[in-house]
PDB file with SEQRES, HELIX, SHEET and CRYST1 records, atoms N, CA, C and O in Angstrom:
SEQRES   1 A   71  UNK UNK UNK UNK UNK UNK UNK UNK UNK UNK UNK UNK UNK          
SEQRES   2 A   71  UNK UNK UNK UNK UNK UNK UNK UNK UNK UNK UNK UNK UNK          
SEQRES   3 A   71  UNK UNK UNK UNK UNK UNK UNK UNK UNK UNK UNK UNK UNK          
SEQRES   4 A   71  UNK UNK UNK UNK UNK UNK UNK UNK UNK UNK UNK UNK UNK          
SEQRES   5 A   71  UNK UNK UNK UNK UNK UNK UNK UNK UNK UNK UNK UNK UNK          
SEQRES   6 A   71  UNK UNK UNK UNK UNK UNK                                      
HELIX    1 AA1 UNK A    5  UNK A   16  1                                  12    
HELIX    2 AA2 UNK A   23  UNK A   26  1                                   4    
HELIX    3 AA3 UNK A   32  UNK A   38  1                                   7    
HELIX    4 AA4 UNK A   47  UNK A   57  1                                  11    
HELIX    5 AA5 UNK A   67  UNK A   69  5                                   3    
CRYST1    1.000    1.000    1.000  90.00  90.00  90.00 P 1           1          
ATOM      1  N   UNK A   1      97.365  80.144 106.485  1.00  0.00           N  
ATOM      2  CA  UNK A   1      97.649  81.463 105.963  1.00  0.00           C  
ATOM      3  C   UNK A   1      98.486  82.234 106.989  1.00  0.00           C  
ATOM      4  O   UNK A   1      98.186  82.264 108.182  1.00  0.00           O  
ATOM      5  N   UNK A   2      99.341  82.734 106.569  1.00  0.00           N  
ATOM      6  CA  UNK A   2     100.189  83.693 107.433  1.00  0.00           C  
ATOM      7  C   UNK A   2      99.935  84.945 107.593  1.00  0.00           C  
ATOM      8  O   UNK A   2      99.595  85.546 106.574  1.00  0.00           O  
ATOM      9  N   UNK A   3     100.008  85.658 108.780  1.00  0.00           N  
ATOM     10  CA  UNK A   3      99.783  87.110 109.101  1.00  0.00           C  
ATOM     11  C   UNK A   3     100.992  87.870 108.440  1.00  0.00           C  
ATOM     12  O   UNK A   3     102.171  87.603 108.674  1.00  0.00           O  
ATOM     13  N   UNK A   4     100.546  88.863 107.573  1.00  0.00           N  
ATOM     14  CA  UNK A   4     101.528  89.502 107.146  1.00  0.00           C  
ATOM     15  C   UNK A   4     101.671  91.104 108.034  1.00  0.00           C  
ATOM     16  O   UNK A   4     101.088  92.184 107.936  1.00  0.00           O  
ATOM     17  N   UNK A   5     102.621  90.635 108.790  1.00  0.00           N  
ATOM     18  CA  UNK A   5     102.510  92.258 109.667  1.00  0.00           C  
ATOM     19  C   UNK A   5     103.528  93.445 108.854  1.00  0.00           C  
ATOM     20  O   UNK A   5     103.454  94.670 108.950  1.00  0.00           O  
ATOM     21  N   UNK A   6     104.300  92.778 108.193  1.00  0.00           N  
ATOM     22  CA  UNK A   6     105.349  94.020 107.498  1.00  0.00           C  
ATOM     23  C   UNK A   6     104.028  94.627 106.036  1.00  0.00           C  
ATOM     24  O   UNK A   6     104.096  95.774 105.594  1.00  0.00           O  
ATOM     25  N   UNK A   7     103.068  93.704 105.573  1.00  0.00           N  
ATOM     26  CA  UNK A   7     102.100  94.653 104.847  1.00  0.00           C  
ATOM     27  C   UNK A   7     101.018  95.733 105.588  1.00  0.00           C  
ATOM     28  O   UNK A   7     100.756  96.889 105.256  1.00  0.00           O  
ATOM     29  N   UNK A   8     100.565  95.040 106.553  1.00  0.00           N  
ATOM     30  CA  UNK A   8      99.986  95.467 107.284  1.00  0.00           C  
ATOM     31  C   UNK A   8     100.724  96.818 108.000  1.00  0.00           C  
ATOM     32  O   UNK A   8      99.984  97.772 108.240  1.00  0.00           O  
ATOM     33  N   UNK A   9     101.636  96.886 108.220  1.00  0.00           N  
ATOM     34  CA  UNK A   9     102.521  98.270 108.663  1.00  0.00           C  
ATOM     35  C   UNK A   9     102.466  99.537 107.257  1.00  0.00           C  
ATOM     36  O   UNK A   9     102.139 100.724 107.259  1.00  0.00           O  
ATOM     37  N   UNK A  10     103.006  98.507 106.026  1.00  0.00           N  
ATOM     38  CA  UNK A  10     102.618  99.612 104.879  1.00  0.00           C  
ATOM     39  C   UNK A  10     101.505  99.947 104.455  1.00  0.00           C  
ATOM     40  O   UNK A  10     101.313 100.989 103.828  1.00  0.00           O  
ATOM     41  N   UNK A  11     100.735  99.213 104.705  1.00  0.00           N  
ATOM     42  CA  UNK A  11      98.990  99.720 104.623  1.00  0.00           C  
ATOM     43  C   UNK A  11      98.490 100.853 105.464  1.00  0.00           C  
ATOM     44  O   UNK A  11      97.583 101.613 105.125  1.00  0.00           O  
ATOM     45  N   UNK A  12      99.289 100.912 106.814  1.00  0.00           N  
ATOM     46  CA  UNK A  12      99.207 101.698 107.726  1.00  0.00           C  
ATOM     47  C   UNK A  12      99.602 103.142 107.566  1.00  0.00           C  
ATOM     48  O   UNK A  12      98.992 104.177 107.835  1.00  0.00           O  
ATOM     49  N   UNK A  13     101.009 102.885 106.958  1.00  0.00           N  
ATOM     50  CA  UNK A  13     101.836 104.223 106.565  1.00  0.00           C  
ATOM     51  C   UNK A  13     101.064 104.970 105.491  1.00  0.00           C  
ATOM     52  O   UNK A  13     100.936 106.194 105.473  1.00  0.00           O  
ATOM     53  N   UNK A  14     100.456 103.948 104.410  1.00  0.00           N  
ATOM     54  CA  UNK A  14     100.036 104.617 103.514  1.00  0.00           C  
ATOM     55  C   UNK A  14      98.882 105.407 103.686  1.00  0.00           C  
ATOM     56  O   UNK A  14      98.718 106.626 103.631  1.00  0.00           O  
ATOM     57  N   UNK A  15      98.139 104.494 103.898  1.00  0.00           N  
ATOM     58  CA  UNK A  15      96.602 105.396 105.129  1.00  0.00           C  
ATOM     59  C   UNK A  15      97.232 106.799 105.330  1.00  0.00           C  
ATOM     60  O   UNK A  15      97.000 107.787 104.633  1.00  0.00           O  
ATOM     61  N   UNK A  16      98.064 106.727 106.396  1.00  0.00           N  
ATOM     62  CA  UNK A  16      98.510 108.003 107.006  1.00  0.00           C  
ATOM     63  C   UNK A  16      98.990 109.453 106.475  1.00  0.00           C  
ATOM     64  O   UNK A  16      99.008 110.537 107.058  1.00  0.00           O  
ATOM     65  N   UNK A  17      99.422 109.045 105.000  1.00  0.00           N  
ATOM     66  CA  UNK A  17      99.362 109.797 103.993  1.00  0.00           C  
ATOM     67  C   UNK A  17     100.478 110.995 105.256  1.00  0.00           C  
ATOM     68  O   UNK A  17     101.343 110.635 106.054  1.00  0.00           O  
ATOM     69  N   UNK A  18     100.014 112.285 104.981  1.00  0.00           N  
ATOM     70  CA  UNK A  18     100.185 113.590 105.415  1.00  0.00           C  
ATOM     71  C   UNK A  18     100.613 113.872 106.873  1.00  0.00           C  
ATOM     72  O   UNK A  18     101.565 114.359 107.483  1.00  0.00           O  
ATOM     73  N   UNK A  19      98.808 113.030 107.225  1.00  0.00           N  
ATOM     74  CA  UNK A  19      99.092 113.275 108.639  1.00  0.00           C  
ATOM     75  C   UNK A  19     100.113 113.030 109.643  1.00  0.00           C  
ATOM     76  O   UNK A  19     100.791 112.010 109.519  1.00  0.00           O  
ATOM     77  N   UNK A  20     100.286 113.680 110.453  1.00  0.00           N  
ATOM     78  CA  UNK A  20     101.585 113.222 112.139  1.00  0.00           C  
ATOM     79  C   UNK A  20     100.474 112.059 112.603  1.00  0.00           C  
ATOM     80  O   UNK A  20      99.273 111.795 112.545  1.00  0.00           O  
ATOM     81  N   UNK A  21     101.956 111.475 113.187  1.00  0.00           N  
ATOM     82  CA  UNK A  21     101.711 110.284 114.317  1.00  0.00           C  
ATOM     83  C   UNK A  21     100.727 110.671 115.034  1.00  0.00           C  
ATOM     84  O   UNK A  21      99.670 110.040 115.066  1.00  0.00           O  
ATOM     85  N   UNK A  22     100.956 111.872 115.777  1.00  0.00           N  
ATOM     86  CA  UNK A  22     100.171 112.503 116.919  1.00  0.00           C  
ATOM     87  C   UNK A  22      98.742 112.816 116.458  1.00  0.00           C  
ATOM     88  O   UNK A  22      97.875 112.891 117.328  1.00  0.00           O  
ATOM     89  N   UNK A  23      98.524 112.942 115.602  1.00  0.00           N  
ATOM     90  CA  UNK A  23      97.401 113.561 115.052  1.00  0.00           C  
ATOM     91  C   UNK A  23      96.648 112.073 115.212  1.00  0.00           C  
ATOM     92  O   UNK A  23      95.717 112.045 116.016  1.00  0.00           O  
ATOM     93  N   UNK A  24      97.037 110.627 114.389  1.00  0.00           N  
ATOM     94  CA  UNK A  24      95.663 109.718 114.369  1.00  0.00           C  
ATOM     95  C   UNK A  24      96.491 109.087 115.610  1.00  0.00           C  
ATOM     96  O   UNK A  24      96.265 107.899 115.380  1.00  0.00           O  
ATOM     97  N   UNK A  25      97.057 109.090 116.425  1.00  0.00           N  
ATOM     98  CA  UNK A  25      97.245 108.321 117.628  1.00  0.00           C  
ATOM     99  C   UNK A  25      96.236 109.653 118.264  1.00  0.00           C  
ATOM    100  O   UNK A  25      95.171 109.094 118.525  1.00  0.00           O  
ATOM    101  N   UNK A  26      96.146 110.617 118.497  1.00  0.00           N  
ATOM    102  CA  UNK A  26      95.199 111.312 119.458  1.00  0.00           C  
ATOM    103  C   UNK A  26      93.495 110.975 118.961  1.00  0.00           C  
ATOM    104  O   UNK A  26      92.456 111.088 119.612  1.00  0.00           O  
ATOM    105  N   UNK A  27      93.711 110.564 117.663  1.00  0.00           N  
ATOM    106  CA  UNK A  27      92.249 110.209 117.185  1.00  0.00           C  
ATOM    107  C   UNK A  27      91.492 108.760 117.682  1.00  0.00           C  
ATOM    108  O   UNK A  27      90.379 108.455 118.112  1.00  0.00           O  
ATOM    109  N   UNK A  28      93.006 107.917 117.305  1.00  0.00           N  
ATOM    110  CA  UNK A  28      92.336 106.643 117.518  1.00  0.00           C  
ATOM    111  C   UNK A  28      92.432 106.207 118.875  1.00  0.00           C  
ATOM    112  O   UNK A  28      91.915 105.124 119.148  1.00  0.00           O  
ATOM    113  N   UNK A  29      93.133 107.009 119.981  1.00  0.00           N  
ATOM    114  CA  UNK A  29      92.916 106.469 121.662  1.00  0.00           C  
ATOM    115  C   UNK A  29      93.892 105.559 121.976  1.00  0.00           C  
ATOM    116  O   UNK A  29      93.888 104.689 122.847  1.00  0.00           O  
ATOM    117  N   UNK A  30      94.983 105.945 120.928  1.00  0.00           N  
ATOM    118  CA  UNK A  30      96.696 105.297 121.017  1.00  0.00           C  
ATOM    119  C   UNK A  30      97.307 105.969 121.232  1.00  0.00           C  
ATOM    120  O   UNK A  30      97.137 107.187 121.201  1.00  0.00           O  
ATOM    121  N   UNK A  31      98.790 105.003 121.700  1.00  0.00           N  
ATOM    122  CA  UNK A  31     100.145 106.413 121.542  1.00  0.00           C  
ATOM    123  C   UNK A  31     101.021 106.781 120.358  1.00  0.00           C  
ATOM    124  O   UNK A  31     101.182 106.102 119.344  1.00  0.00           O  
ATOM    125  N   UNK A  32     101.405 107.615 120.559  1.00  0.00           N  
ATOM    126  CA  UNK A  32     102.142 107.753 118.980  1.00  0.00           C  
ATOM    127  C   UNK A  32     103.146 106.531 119.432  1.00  0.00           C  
ATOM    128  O   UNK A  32     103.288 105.564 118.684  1.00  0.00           O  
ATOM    129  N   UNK A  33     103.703 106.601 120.446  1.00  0.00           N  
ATOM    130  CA  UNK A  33     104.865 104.847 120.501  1.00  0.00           C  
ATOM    131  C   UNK A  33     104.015 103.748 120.009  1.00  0.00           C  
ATOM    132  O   UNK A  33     104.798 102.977 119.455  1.00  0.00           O  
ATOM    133  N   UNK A  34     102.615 103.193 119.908  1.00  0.00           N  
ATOM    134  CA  UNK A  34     102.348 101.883 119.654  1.00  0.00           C  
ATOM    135  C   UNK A  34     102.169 102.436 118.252  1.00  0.00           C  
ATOM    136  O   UNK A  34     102.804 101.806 117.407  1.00  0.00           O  
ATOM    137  N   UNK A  35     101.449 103.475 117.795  1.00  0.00           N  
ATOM    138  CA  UNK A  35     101.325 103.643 116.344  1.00  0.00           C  
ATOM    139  C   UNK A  35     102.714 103.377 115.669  1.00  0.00           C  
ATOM    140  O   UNK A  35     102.906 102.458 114.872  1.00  0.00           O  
ATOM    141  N   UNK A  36     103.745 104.360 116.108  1.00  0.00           N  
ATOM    142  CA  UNK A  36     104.640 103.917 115.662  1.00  0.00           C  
ATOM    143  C   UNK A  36     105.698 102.054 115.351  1.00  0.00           C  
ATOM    144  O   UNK A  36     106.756 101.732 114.810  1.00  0.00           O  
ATOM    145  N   UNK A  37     104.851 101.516 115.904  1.00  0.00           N  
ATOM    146  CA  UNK A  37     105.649 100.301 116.191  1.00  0.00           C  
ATOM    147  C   UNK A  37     104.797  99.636 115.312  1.00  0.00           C  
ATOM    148  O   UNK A  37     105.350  98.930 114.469  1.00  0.00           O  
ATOM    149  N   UNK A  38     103.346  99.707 115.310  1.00  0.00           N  
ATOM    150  CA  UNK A  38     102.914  99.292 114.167  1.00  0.00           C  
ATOM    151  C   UNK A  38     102.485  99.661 113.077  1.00  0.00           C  
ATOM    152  O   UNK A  38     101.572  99.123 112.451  1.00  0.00           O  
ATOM    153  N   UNK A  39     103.342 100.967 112.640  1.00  0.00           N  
ATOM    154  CA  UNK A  39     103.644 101.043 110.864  1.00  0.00           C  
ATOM    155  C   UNK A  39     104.800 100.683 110.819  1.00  0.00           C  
ATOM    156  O   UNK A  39     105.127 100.762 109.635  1.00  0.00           O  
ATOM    157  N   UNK A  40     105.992 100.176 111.670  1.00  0.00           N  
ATOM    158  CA  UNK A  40     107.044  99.621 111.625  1.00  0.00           C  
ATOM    159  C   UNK A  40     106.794  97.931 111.346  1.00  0.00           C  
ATOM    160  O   UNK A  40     107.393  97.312 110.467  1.00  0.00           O  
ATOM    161  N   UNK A  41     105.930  97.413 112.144  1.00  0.00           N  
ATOM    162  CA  UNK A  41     105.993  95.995 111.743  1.00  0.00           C  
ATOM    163  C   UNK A  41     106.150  95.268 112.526  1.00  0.00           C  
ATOM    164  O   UNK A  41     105.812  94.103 112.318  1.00  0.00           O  
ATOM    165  N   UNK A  42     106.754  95.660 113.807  1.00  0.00           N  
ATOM    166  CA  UNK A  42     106.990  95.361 115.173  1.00  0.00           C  
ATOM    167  C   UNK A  42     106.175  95.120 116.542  1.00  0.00           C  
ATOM    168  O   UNK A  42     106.613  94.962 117.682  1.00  0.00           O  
ATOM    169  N   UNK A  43     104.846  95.141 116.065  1.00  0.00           N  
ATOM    170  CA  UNK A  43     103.668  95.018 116.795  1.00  0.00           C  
ATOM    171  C   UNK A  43     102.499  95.078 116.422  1.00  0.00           C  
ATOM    172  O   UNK A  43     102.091  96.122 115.913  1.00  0.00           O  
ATOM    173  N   UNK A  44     101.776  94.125 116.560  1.00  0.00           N  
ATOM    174  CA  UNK A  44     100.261  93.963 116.071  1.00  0.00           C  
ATOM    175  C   UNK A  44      99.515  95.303 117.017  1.00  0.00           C  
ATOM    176  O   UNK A  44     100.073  95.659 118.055  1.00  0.00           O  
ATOM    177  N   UNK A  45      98.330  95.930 116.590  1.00  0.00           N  
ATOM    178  CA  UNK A  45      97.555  96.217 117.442  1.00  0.00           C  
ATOM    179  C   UNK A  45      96.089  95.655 117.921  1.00  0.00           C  
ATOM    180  O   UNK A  45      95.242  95.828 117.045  1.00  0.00           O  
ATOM    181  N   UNK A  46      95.752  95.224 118.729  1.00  0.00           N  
ATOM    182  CA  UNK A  46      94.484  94.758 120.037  1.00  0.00           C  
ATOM    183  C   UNK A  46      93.427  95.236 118.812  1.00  0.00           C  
ATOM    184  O   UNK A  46      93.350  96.402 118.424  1.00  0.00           O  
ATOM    185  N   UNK A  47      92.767  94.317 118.371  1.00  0.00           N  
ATOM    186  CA  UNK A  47      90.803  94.070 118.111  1.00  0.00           C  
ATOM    187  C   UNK A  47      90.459  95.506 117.578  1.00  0.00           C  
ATOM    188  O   UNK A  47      90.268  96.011 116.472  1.00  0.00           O  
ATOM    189  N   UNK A  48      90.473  96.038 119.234  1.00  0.00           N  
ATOM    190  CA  UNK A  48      89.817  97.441 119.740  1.00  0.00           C  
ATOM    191  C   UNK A  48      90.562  98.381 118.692  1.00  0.00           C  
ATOM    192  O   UNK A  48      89.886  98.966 117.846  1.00  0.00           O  
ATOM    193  N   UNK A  49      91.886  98.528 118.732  1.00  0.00           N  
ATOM    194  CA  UNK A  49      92.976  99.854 117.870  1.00  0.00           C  
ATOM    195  C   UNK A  49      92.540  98.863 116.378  1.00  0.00           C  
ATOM    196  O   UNK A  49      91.887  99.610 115.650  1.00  0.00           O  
ATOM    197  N   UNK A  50      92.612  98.216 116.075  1.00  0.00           N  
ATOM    198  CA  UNK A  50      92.426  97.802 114.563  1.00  0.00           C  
ATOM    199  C   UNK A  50      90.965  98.438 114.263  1.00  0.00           C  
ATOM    200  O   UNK A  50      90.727  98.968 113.178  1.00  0.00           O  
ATOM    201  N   UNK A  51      90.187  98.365 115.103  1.00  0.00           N  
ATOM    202  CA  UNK A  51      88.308  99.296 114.460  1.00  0.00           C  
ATOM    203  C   UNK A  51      88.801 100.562 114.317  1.00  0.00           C  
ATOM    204  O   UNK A  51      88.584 101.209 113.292  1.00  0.00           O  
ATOM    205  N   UNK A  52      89.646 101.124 115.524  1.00  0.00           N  
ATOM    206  CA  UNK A  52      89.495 102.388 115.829  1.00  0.00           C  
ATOM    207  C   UNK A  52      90.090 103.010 114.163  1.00  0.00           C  
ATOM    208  O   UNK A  52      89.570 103.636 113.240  1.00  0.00           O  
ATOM    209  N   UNK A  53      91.365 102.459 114.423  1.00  0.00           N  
ATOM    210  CA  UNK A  53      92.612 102.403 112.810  1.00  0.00           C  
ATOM    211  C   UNK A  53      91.608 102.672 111.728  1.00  0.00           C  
ATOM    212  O   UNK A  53      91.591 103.716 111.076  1.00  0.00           O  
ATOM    213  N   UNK A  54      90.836 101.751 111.586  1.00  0.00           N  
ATOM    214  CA  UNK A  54      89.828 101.475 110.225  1.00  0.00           C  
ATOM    215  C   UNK A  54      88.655 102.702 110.669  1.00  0.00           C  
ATOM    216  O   UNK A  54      88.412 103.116 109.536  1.00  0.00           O  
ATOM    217  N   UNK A  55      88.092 103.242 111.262  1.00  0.00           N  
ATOM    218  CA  UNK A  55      86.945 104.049 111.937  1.00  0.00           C  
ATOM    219  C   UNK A  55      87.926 105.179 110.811  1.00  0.00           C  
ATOM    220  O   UNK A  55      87.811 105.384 109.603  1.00  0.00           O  
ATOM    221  N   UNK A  56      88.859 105.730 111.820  1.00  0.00           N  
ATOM    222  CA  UNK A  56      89.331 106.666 111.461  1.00  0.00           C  
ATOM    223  C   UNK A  56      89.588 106.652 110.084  1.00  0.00           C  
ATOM    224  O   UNK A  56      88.708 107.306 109.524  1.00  0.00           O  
ATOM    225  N   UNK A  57      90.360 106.224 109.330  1.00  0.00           N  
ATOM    226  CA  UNK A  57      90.567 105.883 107.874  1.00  0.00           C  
ATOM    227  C   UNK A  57      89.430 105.800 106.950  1.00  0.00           C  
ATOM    228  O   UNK A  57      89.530 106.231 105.802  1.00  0.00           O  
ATOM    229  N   UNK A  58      88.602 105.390 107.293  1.00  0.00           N  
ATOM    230  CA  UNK A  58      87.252 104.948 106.519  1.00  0.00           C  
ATOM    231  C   UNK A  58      87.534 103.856 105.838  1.00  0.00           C  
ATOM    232  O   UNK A  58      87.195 103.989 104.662  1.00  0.00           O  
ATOM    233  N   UNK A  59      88.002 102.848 106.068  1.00  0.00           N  
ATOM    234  CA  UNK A  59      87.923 101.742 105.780  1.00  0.00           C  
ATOM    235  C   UNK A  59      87.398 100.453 106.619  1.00  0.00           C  
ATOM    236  O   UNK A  59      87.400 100.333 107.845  1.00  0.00           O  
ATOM    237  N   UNK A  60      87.119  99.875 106.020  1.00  0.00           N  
ATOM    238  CA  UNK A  60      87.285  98.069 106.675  1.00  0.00           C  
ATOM    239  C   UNK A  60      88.049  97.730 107.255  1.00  0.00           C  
ATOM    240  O   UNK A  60      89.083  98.258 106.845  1.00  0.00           O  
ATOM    241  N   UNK A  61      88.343  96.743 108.513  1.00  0.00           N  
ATOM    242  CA  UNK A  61      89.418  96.542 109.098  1.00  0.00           C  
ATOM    243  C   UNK A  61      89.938  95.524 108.452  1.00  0.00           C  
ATOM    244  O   UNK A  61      91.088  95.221 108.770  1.00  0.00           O  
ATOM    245  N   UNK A  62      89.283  94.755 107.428  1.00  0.00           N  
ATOM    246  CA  UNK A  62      89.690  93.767 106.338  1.00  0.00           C  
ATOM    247  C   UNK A  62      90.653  94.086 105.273  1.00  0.00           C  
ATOM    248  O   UNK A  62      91.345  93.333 104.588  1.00  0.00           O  
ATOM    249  N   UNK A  63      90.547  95.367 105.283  1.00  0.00           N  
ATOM    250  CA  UNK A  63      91.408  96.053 103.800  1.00  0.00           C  
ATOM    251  C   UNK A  63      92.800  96.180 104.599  1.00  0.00           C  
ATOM    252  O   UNK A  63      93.930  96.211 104.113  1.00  0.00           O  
ATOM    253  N   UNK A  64      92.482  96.236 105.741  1.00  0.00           N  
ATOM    254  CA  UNK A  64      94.155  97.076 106.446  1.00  0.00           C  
ATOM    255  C   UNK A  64      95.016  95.871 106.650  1.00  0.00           C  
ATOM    256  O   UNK A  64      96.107  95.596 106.151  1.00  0.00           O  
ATOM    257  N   UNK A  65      94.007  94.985 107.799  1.00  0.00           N  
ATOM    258  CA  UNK A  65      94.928  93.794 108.313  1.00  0.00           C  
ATOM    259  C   UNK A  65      94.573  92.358 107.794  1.00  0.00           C  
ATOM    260  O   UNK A  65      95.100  91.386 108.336  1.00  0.00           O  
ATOM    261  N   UNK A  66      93.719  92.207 106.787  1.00  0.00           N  
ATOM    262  CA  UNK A  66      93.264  91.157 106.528  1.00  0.00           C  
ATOM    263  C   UNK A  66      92.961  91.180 104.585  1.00  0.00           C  
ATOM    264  O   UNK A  66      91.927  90.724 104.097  1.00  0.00           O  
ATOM    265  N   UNK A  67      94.066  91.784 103.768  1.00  0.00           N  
ATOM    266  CA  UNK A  67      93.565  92.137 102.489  1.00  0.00           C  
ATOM    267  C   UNK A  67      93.001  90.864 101.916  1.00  0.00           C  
ATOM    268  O   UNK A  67      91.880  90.859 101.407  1.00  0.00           O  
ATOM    269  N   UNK A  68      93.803  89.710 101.990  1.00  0.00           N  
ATOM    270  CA  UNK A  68      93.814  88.723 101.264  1.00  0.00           C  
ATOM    271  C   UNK A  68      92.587  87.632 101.438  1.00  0.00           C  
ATOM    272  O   UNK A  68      92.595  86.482 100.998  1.00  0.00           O  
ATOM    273  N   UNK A  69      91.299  88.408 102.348  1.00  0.00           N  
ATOM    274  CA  UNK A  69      90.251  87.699 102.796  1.00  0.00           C  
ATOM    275  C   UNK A  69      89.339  89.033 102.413  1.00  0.00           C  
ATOM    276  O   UNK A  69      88.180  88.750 102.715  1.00  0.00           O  
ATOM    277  N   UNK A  70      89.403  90.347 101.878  1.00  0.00           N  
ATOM    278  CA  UNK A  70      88.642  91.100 101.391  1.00  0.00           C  
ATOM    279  C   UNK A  70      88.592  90.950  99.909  1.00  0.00           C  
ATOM    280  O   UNK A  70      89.517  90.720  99.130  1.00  0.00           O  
ATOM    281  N   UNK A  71      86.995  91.171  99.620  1.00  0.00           N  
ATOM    282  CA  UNK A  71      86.154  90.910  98.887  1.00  0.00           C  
ATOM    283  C   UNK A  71      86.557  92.221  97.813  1.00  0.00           C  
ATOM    284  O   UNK A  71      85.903  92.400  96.785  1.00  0.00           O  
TER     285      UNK A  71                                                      
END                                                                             
């Protein structure tokens, strides 16, 4: 199975709805540069920023980076 990081970036954007960069990069204990790079597609984020990502969102970290293995 292949990692799809260009869905995984639009899953991201979409999440983000309204909010600024700055706003869930100050939430989730990122920078707005790595946030930004990964709703671009251009960088995975570390274990740790994928909970935080999903914490914040209220989701599963399965729905964001892993749809095609959620239930």
């Amino acid at each position: 199975m292949k990692y799809d990081i260009m869905g995984n970036a639009s899953r991201l954007l979409k999440l983000r709805g309204n909010k600024t960069r700055e706003e869930v990069a100050a939430a989730t204990g990122t920078s707005v540069s790595a946030l930004a790079m990964y709703e671009l597609g251009q960088r995975n984020p570390r274990d740790e920023v994928k909970c935080a990502l999903a914490k914040y969102y209220s989701v599963p970290v399965s729905s964001i980076f892993f749809p095609e293995k959620s239930t």
